[in-house]
C-alpha positions in Angstrom: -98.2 62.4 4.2 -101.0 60.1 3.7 -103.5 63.0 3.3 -101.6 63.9 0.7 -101.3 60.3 -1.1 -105.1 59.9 -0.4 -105.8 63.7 -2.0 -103.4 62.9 -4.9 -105.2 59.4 -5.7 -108.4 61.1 -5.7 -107.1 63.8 -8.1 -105.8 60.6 -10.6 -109.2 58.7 -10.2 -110.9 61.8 -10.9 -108.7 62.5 -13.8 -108.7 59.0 -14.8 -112.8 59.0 -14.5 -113.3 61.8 -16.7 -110.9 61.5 -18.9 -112.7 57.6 -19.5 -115.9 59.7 -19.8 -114.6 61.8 -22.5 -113.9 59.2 -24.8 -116.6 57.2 -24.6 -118.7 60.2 -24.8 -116.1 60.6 -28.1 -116.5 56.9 -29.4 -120.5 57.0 -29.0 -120.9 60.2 -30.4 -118.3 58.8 -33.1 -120.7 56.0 -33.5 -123.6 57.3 -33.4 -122.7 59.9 -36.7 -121.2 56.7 -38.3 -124.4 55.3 -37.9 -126.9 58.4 -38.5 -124.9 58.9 -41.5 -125.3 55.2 -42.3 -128.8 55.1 -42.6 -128.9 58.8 -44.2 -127.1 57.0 -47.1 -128.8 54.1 -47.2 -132.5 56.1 -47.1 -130.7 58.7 -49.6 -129.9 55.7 -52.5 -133.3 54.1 -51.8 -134.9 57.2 -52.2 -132.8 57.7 -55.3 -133.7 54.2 -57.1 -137.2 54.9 -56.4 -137.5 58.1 -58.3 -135.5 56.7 -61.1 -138.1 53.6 -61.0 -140.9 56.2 -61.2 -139.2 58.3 -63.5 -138.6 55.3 -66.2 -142.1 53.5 -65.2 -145.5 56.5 -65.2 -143.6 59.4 -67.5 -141.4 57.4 -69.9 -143.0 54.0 -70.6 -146.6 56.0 -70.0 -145.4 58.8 -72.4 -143.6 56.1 -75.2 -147.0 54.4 -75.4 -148.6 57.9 -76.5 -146.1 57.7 -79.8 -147.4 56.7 -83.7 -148.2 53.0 -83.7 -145.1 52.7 -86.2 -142.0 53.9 -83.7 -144.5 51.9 -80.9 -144.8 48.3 -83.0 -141.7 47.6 -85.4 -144.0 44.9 -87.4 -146.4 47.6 -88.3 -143.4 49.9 -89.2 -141.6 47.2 -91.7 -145.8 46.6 -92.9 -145.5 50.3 -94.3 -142.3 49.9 -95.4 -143.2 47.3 -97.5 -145.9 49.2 -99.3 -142.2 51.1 -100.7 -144.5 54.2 -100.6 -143.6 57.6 -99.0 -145.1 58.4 -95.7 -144.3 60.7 -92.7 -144.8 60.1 -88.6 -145.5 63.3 -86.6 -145.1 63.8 -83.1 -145.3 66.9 -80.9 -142.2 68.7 -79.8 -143.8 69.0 -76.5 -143.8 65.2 -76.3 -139.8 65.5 -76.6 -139.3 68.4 -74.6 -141.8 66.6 -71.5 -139.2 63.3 -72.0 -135.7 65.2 -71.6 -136.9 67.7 -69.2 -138.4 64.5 -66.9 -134.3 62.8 -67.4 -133.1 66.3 -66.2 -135.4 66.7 -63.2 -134.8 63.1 -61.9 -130.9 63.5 -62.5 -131.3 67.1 -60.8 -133.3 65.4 -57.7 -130.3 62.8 -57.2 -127.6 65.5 -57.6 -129.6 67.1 -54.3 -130.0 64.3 -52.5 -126.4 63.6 -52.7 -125.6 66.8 -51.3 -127.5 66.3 -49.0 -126.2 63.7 -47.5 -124.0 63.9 -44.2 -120.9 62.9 -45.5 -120.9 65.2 -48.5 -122.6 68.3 -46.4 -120.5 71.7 -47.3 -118.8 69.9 -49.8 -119.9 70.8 -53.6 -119.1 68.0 -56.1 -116.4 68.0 -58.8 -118.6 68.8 -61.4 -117.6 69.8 -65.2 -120.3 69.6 -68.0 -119.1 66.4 -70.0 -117.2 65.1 -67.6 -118.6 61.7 -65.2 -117.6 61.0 -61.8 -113.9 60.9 -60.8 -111.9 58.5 -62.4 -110.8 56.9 -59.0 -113.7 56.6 -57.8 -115.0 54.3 -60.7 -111.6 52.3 -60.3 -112.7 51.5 -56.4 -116.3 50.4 -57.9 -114.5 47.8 -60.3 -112.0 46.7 -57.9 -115.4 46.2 -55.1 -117.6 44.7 -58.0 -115.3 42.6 -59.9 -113.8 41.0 -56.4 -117.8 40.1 -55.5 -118.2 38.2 -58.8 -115.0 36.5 -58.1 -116.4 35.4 -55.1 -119.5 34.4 -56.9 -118.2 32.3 -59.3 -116.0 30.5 -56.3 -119.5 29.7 -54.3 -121.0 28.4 -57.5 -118.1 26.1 -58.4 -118.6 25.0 -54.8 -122.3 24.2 -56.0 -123.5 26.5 -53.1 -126.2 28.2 -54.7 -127.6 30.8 -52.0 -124.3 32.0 -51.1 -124.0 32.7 -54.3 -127.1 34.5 -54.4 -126.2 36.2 -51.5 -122.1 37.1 -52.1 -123.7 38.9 -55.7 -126.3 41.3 -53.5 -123.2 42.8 -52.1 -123.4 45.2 -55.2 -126.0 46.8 -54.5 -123.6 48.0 -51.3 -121.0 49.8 -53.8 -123.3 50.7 -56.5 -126.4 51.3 -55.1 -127.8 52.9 -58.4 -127.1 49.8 -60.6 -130.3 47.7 -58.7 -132.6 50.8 -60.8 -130.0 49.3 -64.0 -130.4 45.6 -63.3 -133.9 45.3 -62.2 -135.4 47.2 -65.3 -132.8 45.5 -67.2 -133.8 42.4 -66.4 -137.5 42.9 -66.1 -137.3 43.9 -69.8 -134.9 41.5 -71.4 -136.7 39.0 -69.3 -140.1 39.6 -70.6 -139.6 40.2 -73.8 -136.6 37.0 -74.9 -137.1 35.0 -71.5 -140.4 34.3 -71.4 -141.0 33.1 -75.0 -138.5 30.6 -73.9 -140.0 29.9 -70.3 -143.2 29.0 -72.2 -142.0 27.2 -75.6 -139.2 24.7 -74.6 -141.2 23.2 -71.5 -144.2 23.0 -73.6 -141.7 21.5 -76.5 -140.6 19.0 -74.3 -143.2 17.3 -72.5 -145.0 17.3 -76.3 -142.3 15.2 -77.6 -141.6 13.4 -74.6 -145.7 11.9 -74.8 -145.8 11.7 -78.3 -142.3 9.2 -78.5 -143.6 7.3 -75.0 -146.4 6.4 -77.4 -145.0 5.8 -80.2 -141.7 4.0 -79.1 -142.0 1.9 -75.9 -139.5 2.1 -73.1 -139.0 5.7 -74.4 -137.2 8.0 -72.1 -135.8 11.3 -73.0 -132.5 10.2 -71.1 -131.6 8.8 -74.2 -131.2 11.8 -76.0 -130.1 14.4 -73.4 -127.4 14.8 -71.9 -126.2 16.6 -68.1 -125.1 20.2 -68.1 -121.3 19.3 -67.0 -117.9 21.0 -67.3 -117.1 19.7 -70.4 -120.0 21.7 -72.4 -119.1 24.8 -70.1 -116.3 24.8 -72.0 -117.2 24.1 -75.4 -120.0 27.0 -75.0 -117.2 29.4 -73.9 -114.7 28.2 -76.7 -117.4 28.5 -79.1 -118.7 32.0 -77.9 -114.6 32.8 -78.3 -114.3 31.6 -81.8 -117.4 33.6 -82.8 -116.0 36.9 -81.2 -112.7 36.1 -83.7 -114.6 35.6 -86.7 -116.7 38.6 -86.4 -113.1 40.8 -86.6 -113.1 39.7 -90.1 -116.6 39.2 -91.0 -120.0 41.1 -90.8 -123.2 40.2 -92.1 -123.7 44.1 -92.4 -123.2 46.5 -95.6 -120.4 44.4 -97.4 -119.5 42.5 -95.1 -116.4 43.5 -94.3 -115.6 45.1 -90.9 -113.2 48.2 -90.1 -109.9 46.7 -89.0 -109.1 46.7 -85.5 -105.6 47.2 -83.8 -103.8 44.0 -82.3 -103.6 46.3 -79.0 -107.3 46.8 -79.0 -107.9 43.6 -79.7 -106.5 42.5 -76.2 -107.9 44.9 -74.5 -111.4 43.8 -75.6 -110.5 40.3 -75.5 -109.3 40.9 -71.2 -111.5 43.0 -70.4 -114.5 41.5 -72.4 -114.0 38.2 -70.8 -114.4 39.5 -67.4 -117.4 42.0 -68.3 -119.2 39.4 -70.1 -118.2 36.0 -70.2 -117.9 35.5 -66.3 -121.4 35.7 -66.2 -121.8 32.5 -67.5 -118.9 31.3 -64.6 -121.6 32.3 -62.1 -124.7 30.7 -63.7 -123.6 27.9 -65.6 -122.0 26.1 -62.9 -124.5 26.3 -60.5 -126.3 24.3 -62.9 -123.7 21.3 -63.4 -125.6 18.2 -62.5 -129.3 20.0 -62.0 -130.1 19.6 -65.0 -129.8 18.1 -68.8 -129.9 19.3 -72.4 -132.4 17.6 -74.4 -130.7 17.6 -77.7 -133.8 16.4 -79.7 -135.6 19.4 -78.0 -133.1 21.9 -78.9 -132.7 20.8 -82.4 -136.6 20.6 -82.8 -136.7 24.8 -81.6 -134.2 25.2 -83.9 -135.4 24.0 -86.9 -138.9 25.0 -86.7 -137.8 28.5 -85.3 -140.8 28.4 -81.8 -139.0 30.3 -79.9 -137.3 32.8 -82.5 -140.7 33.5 -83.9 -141.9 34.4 -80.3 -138.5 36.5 -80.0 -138.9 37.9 -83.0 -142.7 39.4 -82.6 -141.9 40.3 -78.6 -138.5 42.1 -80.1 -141.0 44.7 -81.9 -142.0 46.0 -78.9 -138.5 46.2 -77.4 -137.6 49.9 -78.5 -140.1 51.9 -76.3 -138.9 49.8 -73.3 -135.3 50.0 -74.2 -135.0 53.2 -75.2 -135.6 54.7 -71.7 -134.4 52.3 -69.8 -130.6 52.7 -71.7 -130.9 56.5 -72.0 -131.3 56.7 -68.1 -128.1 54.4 -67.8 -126.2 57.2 -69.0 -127.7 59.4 -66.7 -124.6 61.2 -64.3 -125.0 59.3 -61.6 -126.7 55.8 -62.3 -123.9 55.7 -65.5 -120.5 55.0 -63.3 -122.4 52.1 -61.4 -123.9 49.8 -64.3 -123.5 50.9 -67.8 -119.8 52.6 -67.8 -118.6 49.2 -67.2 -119.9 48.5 -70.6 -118.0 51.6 -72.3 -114.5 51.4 -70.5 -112.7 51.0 -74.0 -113.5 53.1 -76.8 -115.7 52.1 -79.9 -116.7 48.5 -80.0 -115.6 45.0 -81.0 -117.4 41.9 -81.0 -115.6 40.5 -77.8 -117.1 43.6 -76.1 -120.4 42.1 -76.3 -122.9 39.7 -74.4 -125.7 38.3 -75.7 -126.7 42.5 -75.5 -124.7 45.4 -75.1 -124.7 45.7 -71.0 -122.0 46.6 -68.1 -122.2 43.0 -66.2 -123.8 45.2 -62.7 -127.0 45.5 -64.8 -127.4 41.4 -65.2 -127.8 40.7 -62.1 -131.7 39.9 -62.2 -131.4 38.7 -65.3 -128.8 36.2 -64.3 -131.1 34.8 -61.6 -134.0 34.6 -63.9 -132.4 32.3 -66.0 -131.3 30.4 -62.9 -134.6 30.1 -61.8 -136.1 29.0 -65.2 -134.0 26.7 -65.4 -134.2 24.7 -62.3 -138.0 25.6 -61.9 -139.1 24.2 -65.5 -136.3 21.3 -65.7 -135.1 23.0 -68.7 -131.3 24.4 -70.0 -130.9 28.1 -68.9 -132.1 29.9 -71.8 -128.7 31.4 -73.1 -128.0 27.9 -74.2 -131.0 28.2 -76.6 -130.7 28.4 -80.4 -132.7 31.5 -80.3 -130.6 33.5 -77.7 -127.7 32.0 -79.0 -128.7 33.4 -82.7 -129.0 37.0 -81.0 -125.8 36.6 -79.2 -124.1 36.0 -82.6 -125.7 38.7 -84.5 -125.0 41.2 -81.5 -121.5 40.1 -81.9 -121.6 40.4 -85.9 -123.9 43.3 -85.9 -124.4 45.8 -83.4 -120.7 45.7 -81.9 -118.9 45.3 -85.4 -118.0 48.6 -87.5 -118.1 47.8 -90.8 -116.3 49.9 -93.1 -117.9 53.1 -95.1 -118.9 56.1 -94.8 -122.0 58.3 -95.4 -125.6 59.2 -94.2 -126.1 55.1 -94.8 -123.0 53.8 -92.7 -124.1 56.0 -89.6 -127.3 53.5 -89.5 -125.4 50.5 -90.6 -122.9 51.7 -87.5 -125.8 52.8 -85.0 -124.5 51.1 -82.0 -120.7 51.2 -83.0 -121.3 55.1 -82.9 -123.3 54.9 -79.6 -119.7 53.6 -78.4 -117.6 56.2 -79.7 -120.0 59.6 -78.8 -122.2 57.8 -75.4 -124.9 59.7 -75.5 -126.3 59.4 -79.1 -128.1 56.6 -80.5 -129.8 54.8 -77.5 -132.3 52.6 -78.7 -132.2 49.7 -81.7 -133.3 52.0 -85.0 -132.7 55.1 -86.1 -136.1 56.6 -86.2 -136.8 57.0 -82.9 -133.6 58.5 -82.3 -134.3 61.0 -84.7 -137.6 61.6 -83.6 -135.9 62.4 -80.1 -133.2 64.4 -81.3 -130.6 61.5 -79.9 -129.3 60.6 -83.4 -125.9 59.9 -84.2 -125.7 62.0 -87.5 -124.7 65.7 -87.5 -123.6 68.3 -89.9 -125.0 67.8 -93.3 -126.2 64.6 -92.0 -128.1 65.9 -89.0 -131.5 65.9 -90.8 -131.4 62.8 -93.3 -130.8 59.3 -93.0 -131.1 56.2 -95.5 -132.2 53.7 -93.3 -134.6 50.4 -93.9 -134.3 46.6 -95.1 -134.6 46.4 -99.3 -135.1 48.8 -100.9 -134.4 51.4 -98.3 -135.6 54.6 -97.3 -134.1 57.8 -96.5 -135.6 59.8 -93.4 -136.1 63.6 -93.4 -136.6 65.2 -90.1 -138.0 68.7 -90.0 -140.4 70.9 -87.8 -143.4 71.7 -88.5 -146.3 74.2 -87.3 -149.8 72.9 -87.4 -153.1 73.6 -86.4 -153.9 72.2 -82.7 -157.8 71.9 -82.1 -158.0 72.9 -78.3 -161.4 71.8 -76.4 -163.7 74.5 -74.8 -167.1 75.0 -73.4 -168.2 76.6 -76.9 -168.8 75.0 -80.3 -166.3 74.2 -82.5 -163.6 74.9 -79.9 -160.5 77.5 -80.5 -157.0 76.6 -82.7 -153.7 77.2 -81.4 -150.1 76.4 -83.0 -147.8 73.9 -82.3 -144.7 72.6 -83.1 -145.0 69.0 -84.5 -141.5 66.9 -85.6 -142.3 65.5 -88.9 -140.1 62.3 -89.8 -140.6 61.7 -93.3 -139.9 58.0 -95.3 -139.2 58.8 -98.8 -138.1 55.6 -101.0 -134.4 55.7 -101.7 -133.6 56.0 -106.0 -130.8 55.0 -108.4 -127.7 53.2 -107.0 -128.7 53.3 -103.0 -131.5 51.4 -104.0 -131.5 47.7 -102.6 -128.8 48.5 -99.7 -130.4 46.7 -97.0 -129.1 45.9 -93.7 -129.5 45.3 -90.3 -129.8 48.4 -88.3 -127.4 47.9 -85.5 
């Protein structure tokens, strides 16, 4: 009898022992894909971001530069417009063709590495020409992104600056493609509005500070600054409110009167604006309570004398080429759903849709910082509370997300980024040349080719292709012709009653 208990103990020890084995042989193994899979995805997104940074850095900036000095440089464009002469701009078709086929090839290279990855292995993606990623899914990326900028906003009303930091670096974890969004994005509004201020209202304000120490003793610019506090937090937010409300009735664009806009719509853009664009200034602004102070005689000084805004307005020239791209690519299939789709959830625009630019708040994230850092590196007010950004913020308001009302070849460029809202993948950049140039335009039909576009007196564009001689090197003289295609945009001075529409293309 004991035999037998002994025999029969062994047999549930063995049991027992193996059966222990099994599942932690399970668990690790469990693990271990969790993990392999883990680092798969995380190598797979990096990978990702770094051919869309290649992609948008060495072909499309490198290839923009290669464009006629006029779609490169507005100033030099508006120089030629004011001769109110015609003229034309060519460009090669190849240079097109080279520019979509490098956007399909780096949205074709994501698609694989996708597919590649572990957890979707066997498993072909839901994919129907037109359509973007599953609806559900983007409603988990909102819920994941919106909850980490609540959390932001909590650490920086608790004045804790690196959690901050840190709590807003958990979206790169659930959209992995907006850090490609928000690092160009940044990079570029940065350099080209940012650093005019970095460098004008420092500069402004020791100047003034010296000059009054001189003149008026026991100067200090205490006396006419004041601390970045709660109470103007709110008075910038009430005012940025009141501005979105008077743009529903007014434009400074063709008229000046703006398509009407249902009461429903209304609300929607008013909730959902405030938390895609206003809560980014509930992250920043309150970080800065007590840091630092407003020098009112400063500000009012930039203002009247227009530093900075000149500075905006020659770097703003320039802003096209590196816009152009870098908004194009937004919209690409799978970068589009984790940045810039946050920026398109309602249909059309209205002004409370807008920030100081048209963005989905995961592509601020650098730019946020930046003006963190300027400010509390150069003792200065973040540069949103400048007049000059403040001026842009209005007349993105007024302007680019306003539809005025009209119709025509002349209202689709008085509407260029209203229509960019209601079609998505037309009319990416800030004028209507370019776009036409890259076959992006808004206009079709009858339209499709002609455009009346330009400040006073106004010009109407005619886009048509060409054949032209090509000079092709060789080892012999003279060299050998070929053919090419070349687009031709031509600039033809508008006549009779069009004549003297201008307006702000937007």
């Amino acid at each position: 009898m004991r035999s037998e208990a002994l025999r029969g103990k062994g047999r549930i020890e063995t049991l027992f022992s193996s059966s222990l084995a099994a599942f932690v042989g399970w668990v690790a193994e469990d693990i271990w894909e969790g993990l392999t899979e883990a680092v798969w995805l995380l190598g797979s997104n990096v990978l990702a971001n770094l051919l869309l940074f290649r992609c948008y850095f060495f072909v499309c900036l490198k290839s923009f530069r290669t464009l006629p000095p006029e779609l490169v440089d507005e100033g030099k464009l508006n120089a030629r417009l004011l001769e109110q002469k015609e003229f034309e701009l060519n460009v090669p078709k190849s240079f097109v063709q080279s520019v979509d086929s490098a956007l399909d090839n780096v949205e074709a290279d994501i698609g694989t590495l996708r597919r590649q990855n572990k957890r979707g292995e066997g498993r072909e993606e839901n994919k129907v020409v037109g359509q973007r990623p599953e609806k559900q899914n983007f409603k988990g990326k909102m819920f994941a992104f919106f909850t980490i900028r609540l959390l932001s906003i909590a650490a920086s009303v608790w004045g804790s600056l690196w959690q901050s930091f840190f709590i807003s670096m958990l979206q790169f974890v659930f959209l992995p493609y907006s850090l490609f969004a928000a690092v160009i994005y940044g990079l570029e509004t940065g350099a080209v509005l940012f650093a005019a201020y970095a460098v004008v209202f420092p500069l402004l304000t020791v100047g003034t500070d010296v000059i009054l120490k001189l003149c008026i003793p026991g100067w200090t610019s205490e006396l006419v600054s004041i601390p970045l506090s709660w109470y103007l937090i709110l008075g910038f937010l009430l005012l940025d409110q009141f501005q979105c409300f008077v743009s529903l009735f007014w434009t400074f664009k063709a008229g000046g009167k703006p398509r009407r806009v249902s009461v429903r719509r209304t609300l929607e853009s008013v909730g959902y604006g405030f938390l895609n664009c206003k809560t980014y200034f509930l992250v920043l602004l309150p970080l800065l309570c007590g840091r630092v102070r407003v020098n009112l005689l400063v500000w009012c000084l930039d203002a009247v004398l227009g530093i900075s805004w000149s500075a905006y307005t020659r770097l703003m020239g320039f802003w096209n080429i590196i816009y152009y791209p870098e908004h194009r690519m937004g919209h690409l299939r799978y970068v589009y759903p984790d940045a810039h789709k946050f920026h398109h959830i309602l249909h059309d625009a209205t002004p409370f849709d807008a920030h100081a630019f048209g963005s989905g708040a995961p592509e601020e994230w650098l730019l946020l910082w930046v003006e963190v850092a300027v400010a509390l590196c150069l003792s200065v007010p973040p540069p949103c509370l400048s007049w000059g950004l403040m001026k842009i913020s209005w007349q993105n308001k007024a302007g680019q997300h306003t539809r005025a009302e009209g119709g025509g070849a002349i209202m689709n460029c008085v509407n260029f980024h209203c229509d960019h809202h209601r079609l998505h993948n037309r009319n990416f950049g800030i004028s209507m040349p370019l776009e036409m140039v890259m076959g992006t335009s808004s206009l079709s039909g009858s339209d499709s080719a002609h455009a009346v576009w330009g400040r006073i007196p106004g010009f109407r564009l005619v886009r048509d292709e060409v054949q032209r001689e090509k000079e092709k090197e060789t080892g012999q003289e003279g060299g050998q012709h070929e053919r090419e295609t070349v687009i031709r945009l031509r600039f033809i001075p508008v006549e009779g009653e069009e004549r003297g529409k201008g307006f702000l293309t937007g």
